[in-house]
N, C-alpha and C positions, 0 to 999 in steps of 0.2 A: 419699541418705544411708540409712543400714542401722543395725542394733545392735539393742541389747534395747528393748521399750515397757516400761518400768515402769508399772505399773496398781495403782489401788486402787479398793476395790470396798466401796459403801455399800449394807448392805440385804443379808445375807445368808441370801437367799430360795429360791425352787424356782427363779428364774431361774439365781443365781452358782451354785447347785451344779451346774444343767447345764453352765453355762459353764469352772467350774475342771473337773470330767469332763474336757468338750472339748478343754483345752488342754492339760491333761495326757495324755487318749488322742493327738490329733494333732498332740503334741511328738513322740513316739515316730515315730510313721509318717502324715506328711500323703498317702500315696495311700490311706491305709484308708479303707470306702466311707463316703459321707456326709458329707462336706467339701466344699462348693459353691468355694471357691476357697481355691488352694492358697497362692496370689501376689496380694496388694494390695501393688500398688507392688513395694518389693522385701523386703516383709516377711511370713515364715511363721510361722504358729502359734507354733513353737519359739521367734521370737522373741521370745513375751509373756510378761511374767513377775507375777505378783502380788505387791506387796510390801507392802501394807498391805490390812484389811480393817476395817468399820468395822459396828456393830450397834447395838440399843437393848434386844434382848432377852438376859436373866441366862444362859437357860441356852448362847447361842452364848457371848461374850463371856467371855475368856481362853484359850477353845478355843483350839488349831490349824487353820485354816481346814479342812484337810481331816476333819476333824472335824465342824467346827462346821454345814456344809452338807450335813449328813445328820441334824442334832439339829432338834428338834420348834421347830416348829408344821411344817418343812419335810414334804413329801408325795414330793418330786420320785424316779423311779426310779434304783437306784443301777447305772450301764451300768458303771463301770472304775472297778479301785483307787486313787482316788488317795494315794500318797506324803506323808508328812509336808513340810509344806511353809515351816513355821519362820516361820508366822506367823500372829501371837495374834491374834484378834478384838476390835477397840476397843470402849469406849462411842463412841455415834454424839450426833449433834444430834435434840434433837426438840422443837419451836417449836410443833406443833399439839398440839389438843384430840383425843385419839386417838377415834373413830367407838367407836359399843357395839360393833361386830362388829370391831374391830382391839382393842377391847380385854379379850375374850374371848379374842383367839388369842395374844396377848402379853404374856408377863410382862417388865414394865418395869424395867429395871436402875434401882433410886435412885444419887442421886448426881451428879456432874458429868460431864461428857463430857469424852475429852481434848482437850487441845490440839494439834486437828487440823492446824492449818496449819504448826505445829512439827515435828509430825511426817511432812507429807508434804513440806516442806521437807529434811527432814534423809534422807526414802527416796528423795528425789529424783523422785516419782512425776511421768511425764508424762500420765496419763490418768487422772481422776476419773470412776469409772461411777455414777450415779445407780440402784438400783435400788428403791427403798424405795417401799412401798405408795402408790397412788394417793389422792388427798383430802389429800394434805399437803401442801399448797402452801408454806406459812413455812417449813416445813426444805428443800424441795425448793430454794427461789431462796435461802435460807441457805449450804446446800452450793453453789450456785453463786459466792455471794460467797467461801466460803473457797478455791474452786480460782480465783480471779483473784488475790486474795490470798498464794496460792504459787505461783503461777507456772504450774497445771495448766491442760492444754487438760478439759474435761468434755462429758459424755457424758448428757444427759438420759431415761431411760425412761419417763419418767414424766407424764403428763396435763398437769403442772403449766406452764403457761407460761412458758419460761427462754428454750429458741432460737428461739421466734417473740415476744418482746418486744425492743423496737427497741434501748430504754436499757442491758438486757444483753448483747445483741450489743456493742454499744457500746462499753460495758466491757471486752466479751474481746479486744474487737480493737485499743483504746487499747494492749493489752497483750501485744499480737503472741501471740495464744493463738484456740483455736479452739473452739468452743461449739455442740453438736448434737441436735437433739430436734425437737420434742418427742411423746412416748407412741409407744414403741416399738412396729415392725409386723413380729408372725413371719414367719417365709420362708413358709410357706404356711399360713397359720393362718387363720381366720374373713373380716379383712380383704381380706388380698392375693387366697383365691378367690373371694371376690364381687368384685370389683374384676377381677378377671383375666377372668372367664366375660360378663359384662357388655362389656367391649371384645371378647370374641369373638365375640357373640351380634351387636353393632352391626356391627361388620366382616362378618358373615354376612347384613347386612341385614335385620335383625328391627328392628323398632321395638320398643323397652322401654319397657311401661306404667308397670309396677309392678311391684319389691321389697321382699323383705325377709328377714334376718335374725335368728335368735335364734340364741343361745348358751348350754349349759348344761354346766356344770361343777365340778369342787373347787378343792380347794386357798385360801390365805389369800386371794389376789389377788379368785378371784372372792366370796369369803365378803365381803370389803367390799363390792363392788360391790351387793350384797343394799343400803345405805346408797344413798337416794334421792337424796341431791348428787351423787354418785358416779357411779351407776349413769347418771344423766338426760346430767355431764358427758362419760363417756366413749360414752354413746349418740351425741351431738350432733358429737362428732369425729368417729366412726366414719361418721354417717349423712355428713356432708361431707365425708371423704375417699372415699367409694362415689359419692356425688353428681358429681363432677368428670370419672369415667369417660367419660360420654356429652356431648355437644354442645347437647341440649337437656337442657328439665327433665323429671324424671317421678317419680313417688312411692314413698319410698324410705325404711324406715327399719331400723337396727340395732343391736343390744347384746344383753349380756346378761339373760338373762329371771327365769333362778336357779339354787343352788346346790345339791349334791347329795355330802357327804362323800365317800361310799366311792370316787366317782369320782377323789380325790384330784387328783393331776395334770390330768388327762387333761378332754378338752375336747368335746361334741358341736356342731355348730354346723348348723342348720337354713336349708335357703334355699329362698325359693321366687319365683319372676319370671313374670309372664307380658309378653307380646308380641304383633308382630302381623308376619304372615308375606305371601305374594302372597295377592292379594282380600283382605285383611283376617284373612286366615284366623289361628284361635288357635295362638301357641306358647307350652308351660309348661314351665319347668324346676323340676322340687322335687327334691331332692336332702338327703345331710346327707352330713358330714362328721368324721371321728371322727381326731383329735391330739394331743398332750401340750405341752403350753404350755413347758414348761422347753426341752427339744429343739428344740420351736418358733423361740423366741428365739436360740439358738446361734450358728447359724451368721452370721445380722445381727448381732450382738455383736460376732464376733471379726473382721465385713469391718468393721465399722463402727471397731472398736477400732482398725483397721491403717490405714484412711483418713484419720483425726484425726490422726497423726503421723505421716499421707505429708503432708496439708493444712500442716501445722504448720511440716513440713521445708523445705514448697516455698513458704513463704510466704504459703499462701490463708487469712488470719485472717479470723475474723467467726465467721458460719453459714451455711457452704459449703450451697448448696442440691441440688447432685449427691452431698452424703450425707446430707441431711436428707432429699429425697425419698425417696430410697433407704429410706432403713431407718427411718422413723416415719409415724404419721398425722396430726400437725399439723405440718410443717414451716413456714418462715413464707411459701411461698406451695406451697399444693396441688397437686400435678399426677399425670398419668394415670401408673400403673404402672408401663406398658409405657416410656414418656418415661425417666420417673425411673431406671428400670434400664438405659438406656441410655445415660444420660449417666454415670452411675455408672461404667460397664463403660467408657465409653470414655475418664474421668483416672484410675483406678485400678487399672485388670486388663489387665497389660500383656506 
């Protein structure tokens, strides 16, 4: 089955402005460079379309989405024009107690939020994306209730536990709908090269002691994570999606350490491992890594976006674990990169 994915997109952050970018540049021409795949299933870029968009801060909200993802607290760089795209930015849901550092960076629309489910009823949306800052667990599994309630397959980026709790799976799949997360993992961002270098370093027959990473960065996303619930929860993901890499245990930990404005976007991430080679002899890898989280996120978005409505088309309701793995760090059960990409590649990329 083929056609358009209707999308809408909550949280219109540095993540959605790289992603509407994205789908706008490679609506145009998907061989332009920087598109990891062209084909999920048998659906291309061209075929996504955004039809609703949903927010909680004043100054997006009424915008034009193509607007509204380049207006402030957003950092993210602007790569391509995008086109007026004839679609206003909602008030969104917002159930938590916003952190001091979220609510510094966000002015809060007063007021009621729409009536979401009416409205993605009536655009027909088949994909609810989750992008909204991390620490907000009550609107995050909120927003999942409203895309069961209309009918949406959804898309979780976010910390909050939705596709690895049993009873919402549950639900999505009572309702022949597909449900995917949770806490999104860039194409090659902090997680996926620790996790990648770590299976090459075992495969090479190093014994791994000890790791670890930090991360330092801007933008809104990591400005929260400064917030110690935050900061400690998405450490303890991260450190056990690294953790699963290797066969045995060894001492491991990762997140972000702090935050740094001018950096806006953009992301350093530090690693350092040592090991143990023939005789025992010392190996250390220290290294750092330097990427922009919005770009980061992209291209996982839009295989991710196109997998949920091949899932959807062919039946596999729940939370498919060959695109959970794939594209988050807590899916509801962990596995090695290399795995994950593999089973990914082999119902989807075809």
């Amino acid at each position: 089955m083929s056609g358009k994915i209707r999308i809408a997109l909550i949280g219109i952050g540095n993540c959605a402005c790289s992603l509407v970018q994205g789908i706008s540049y490679y609506s145009e021409n998907d061989f332009r460079n920087g598109l990891w795949h062209r084909l999920i299933g048998n659906y291309r870029v061209s075929d996504l379309e955004v039809v609703e968009a949903f927010d909680i801060d004043a100054r997006k909200i009424g915008l034009d989405l193509s607007e509204a993802i380049f207006s402030k607290p957003n950092v993210a760089k602007k790569y391509f024009d995008v086109n007026p795209l004839n679609v206003k930015v909602k008030r969104g849901l917002l159930y938590d107690d916003l952190s001091y550092h979220l609510r510094n960076s966000f002015d809060v629309k007063s007021g009621e939020p729409c009536d979401m489910i009416d409205v993605l009823k009536e655009s027909k949306v088949d994909v609810l994306v989750n992008l909204i800052s991390s620490g907000l667990d009550k609107t995050s599994k909120s927003y999942a209730e409203v895309a069961i309630k209309s009918g949406c397959c959804f898309i979780n980026a976010t910390p909050s536990l939705v596709a690895s709790d049993e009873s919402t799976v549950k639900s999505f799949k009572e309702e022949n709908l597909v449900v995917v997360g949770d806490d999104l993992m860039s194409q090659f961002g902090g997680t996926a090269f620790h996790k990648g270098i770590l299976d090459f370093m075992h495969n090479r027959g190093i014994r791994i002691m000890k790791s670890y990473q930090l991360d330092v960065g801007g933008g809104t996303e990591t400005f929260n994570t400064l917030n110690e619930d935050v900061k400690f929860m998405k450490r303890n993901m991260k450190t056990k999606a690294i953790s699963i890499e290797l066969p045995y245990e060894f001492e491991t930990v990762a997140g972000t350490t702090d935050y740094v404005d001018y950096m806006q976007n953009d992301r350093t991430s530090y690693y350092w491992i040592q090991g143990e080679g023939f005789l025992g002899s010392s190996v250390r890898f220290d290294i750092y890594l330097r990427s922009s989280d919005g770009p980061n996120a992209g291209n996982i978005l839009l295989d991710v976006i196109r997998a949920v409505k091949v899932a959807k088309d062919e039946g596999y309701f729940g939370a498919p674990l060959d695109i959970c793995g794939y594209g988050f760090k807590h899916p509801p059960k962990i596995i090695k990169l290399k795995d994950a990409y593999e089973n990914f590649v082999s119902k989807y990329i075809r």
